[in-house]
C-alpha positions in Angstrom: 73.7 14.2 97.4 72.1 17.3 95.4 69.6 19.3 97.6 67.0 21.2 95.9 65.7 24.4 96.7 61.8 23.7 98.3 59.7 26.6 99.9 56.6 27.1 101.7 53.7 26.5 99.8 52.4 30.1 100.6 55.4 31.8 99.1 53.8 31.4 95.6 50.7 32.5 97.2 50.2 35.7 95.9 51.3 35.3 92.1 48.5 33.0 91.8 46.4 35.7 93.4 48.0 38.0 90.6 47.4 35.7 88.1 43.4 34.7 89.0 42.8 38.4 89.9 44.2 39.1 86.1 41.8 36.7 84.5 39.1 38.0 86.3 40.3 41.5 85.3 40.6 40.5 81.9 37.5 39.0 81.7 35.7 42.4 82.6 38.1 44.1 79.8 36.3 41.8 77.4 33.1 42.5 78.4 33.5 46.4 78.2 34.8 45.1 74.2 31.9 43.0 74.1 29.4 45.6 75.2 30.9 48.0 72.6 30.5 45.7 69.6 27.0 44.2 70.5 25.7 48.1 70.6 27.2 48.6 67.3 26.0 45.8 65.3 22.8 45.1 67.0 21.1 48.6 67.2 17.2 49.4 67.3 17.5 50.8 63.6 19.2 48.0 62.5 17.2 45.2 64.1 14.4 46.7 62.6 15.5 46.7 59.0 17.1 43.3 59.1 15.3 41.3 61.8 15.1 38.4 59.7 18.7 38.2 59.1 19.5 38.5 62.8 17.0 35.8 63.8 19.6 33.9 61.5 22.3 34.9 63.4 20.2 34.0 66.8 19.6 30.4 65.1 23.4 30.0 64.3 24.6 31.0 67.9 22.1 28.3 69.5 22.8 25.6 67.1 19.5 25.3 66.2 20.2 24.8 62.9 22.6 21.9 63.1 19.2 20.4 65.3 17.3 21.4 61.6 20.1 19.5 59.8 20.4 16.3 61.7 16.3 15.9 62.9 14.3 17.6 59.7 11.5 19.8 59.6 8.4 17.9 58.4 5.6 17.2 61.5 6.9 14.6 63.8 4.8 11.7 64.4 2.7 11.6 67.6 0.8 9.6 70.3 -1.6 10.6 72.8 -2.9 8.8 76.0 -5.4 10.1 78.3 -4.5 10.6 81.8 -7.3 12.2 83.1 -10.1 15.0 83.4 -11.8 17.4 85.5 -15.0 20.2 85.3 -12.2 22.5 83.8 -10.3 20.4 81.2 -9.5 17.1 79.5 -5.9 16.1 80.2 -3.8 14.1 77.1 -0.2 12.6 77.7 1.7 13.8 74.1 5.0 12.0 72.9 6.4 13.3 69.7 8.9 11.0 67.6 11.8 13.1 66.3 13.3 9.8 64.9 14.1 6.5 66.5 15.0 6.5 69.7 14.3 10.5 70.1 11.2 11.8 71.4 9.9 14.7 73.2 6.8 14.5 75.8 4.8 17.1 77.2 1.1 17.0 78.2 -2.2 18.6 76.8 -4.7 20.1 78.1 -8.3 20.7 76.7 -10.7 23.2 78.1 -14.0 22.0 78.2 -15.2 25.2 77.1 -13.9 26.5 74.2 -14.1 27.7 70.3 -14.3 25.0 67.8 -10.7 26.7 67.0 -9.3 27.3 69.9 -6.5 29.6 70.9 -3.2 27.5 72.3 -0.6 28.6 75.3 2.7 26.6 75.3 3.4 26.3 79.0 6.9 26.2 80.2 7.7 25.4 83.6 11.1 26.1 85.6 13.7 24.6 87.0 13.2 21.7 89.1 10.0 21.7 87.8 7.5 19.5 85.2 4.7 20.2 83.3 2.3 18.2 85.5 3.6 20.8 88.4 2.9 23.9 86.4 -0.3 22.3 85.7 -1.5 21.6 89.0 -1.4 18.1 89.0 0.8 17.5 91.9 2.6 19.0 94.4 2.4 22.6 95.4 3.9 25.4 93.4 5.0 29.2 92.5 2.8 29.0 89.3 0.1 30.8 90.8 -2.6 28.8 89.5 -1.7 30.1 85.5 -2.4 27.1 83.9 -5.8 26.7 85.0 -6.6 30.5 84.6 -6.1 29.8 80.8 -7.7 27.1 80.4 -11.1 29.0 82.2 -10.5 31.6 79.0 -11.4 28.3 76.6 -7.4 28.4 75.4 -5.8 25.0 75.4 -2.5 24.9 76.9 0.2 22.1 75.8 3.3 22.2 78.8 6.2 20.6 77.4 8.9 18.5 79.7 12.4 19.6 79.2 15.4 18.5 80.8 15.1 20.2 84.0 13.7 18.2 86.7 14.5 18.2 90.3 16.4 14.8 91.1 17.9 16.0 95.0 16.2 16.3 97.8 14.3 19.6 98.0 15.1 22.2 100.7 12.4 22.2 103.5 9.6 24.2 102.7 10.5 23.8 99.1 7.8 23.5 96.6 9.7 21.9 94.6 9.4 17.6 94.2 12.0 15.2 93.8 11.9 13.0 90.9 13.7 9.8 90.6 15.3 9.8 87.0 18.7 11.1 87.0 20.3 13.3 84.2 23.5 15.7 84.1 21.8 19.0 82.1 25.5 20.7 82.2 27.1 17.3 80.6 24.2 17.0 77.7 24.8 20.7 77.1 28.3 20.3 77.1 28.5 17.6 74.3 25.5 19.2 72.3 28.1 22.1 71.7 30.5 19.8 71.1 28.5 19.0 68.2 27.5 22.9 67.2 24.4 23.0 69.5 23.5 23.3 72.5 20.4 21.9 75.1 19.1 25.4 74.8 18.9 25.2 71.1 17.9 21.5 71.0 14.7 21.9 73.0 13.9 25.5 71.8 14.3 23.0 68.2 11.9 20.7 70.2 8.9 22.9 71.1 8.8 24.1 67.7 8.6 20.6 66.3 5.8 19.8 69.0 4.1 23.2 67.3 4.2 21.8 64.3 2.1 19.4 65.2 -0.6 21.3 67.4 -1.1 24.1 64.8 -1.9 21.4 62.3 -4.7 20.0 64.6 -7.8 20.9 63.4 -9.1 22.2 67.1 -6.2 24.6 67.3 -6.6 27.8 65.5 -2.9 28.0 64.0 -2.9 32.1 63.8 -3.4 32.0 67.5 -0.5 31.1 69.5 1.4 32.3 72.5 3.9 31.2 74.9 4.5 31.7 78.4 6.5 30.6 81.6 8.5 30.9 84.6 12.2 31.3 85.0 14.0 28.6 83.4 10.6 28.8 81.9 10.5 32.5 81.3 14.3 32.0 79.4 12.6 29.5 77.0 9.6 31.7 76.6 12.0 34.6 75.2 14.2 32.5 73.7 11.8 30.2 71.5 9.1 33.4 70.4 13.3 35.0 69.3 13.1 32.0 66.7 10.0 30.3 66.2 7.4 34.0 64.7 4.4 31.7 64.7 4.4 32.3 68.6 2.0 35.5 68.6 2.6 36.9 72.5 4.7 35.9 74.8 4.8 36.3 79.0 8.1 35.8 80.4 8.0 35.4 84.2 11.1 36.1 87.0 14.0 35.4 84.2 14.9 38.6 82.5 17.9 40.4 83.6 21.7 41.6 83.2 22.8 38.0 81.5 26.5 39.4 82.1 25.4 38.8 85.8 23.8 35.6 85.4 25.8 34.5 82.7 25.2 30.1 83.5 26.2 28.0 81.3 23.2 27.0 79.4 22.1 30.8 78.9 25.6 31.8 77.1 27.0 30.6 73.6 30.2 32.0 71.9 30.4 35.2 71.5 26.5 35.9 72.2 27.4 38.8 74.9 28.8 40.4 71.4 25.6 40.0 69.7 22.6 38.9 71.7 21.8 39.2 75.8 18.3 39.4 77.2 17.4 42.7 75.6 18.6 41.9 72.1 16.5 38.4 72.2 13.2 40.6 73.1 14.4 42.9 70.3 14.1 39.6 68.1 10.3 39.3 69.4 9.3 42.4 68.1 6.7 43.5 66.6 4.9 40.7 68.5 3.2 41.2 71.9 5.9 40.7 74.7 5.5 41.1 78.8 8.2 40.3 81.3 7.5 40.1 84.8 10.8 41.0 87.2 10.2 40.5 90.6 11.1 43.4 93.0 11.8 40.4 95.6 12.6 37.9 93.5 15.5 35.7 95.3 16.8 34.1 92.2 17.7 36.4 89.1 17.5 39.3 92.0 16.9 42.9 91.0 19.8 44.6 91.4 20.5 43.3 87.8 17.6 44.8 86.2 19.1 48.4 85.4 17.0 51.2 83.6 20.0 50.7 80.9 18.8 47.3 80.5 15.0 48.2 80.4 15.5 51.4 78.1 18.1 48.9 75.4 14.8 46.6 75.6 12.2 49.1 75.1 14.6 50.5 72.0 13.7 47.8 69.8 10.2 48.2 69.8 10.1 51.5 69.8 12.0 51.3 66.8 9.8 48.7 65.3 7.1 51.1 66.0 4.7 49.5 68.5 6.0 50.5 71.7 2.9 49.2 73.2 3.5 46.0 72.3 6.2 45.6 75.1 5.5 45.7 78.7 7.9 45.5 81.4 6.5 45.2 84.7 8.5 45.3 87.5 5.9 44.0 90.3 6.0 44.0 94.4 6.7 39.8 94.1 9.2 37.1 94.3 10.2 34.2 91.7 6.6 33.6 90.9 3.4 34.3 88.7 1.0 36.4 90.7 -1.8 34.8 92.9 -5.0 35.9 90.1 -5.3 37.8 87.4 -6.4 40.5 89.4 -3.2 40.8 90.8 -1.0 40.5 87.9 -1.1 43.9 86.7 -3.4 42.8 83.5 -0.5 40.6 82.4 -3.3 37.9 81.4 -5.1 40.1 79.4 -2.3 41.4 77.9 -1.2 38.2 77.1 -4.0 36.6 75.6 -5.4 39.4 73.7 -1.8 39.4 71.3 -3.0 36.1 70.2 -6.2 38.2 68.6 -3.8 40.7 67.1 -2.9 38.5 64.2 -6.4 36.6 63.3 
């Protein structure tokens, strides 16, 4: 009988430490590489010479353009249903029909007193979250009240549902519901790339198809648009105003950071930390009126990842585009949140809704 040489399992220990410790080594290598190349062909200059032709780029990397391909472009069809109403506003369910079988919900919600054109806020909530939770329609919150602090200024606000709903049991104390219909956001995004998109680019695809449809509504004044949101909400504000330049100002709440850091799987596409990271999105924004909010204590994109290189990269691209004013980002004594008032916001609201009025 043959006897083989066995050993310990630990003996081969520590060349798979090597060898994990070498990826992980490699992987910063790349992203020195990757740093270098994204600086080189995505300066402030260039951006604003050829923004258009980034923004091309941008719709590539997402996959929003396969969305284009497969979907179309004319204005989806639409039902409404009333759900409610209060001394503030008149509350519509929306479903738009991308094609059989696809639609895309949201809900709408009609100040009581406002222009016979109206300005309109798209509303994005977070993660975990819905737009009847941003909206104050159930549950508590960390939106600070922001929908209804719009709607007092006679804008209309339309809060879209994306794929990011809380189905597990919420940590005690959490605002945060549990809702019953289960999904796997990873696996969707994971065969939407599969395909040359992503779940990023699909619903960015999707609010921009829903704005088709509210800027043609004769209530809506289609010059006056904006866009705001928190967290998961504040990375679709950014990353839909990057695409979709009929989105005047935008206010992007407790997301913006160092995307290297916070690099999950449904922020990154191929290659984007050699093109385009938080900073070169906002660059894709300009001229239009941007704020970001970064919380000093906020637990979740924490701020040890906002670095002055970060902010000064961001601030490049509007200088360049001339209208440094335009940008504003506020780092603010708070957590992962919208501010109580707009007293207490640093003039974020007025900020915000007086870029809509920049372009009538």
């Amino acid at each position: 009988m043959i006897e083989h040489y066995t050993e310990d399992i630990t003996a081969s220990e520590p060349v798979r430490k090597l060898y994990a410790d070498s990826v992980s080594n490699a992987v910063a290598v790349m992203r020195v590489a990757a740093k270098l190349r994204r600086e080189q062909l995505v300066t402030p200059a260039l951006m604003a010479r050829r923004r258009d032709e980034y923004r091309e780029e941008y719709i590539k990397l997402l996959g929003i353009d396969v969305c284009r391909d497969v979907f179309g472009s004319r204005i989806p069809d639409a039902k409404t249903e009333r759900v409610g109403e209060d001394e503030l506003c008149e509350i519509e369910r929306v479903r738009f029909k991308l094609c059989d079988g696809v639609y895309f919900t949201g809900l709408i919600l009609w100040p009581r007193r406002r222009a016979a054109k109206a300005p309109l806020a798209i509303m994005s909530h977070g993660g975990g979250g819905s737009p009847e939770l941003c909206s104050d329609l159930i549950g508590n919150n960390n939106y600070g009240g922001v929908v209804r602090r719009i709607l007092a200024r006679g804008v209309v606000v339309f809060a879209p549902q994306l794929l990011l709903w809380n189905v597990k049991p919420a940590p005690p104390g959490s605002p945060i519901p549990q809702f019953n219909t289960h999904y796997d956001r990873g696996q969707t995004d994971n065969e939407l790339k599969q395909l040359g998109a992503s779940i990023a680019g699909f619903e960015i695809y999707e609010i921009s198809r829903a704005l088709d449809w509210l800027l043609a509504d004769s209530r809506i004044s289609p010059e006056r648009c904006g866009m705001l949101g928190l967290s998961y909400g504040g990375f679709y504000t950014l990353y839909t105003m990057a695409y979709d330049t009929r989105i005047r100002s935008g206010w992007s709440a407790a997301f913006f950071n160092d995307r290297m850091k916070y690099c999950g799987a449904d922020f990154v596409w191929a290659d984007s930390a050699g093109r385009f990271l938080d900073a070169e999105v906002a660059g894709l924004c300009a001229p239009r009126r941007l704020w970001v909010d970064m919380g000093l204590e906020d637990e979740v994109f924490t701020p040890d990842g906002i670095t002055p290189e970060l902010l000064e990269r961001a601030r490049s691209f509007y200088d360049a585009a001339g209208v440094p004013n335009q940008l504003k980002l506020n780092l603010w004594q708070g957590g992962h949140r919208f501010s109580d008032s707009d007293e207490a916001s640093s003039g974020a609201m007025d900020f915000f809704l007086e870029g809509f009025e920049a372009y009538v």
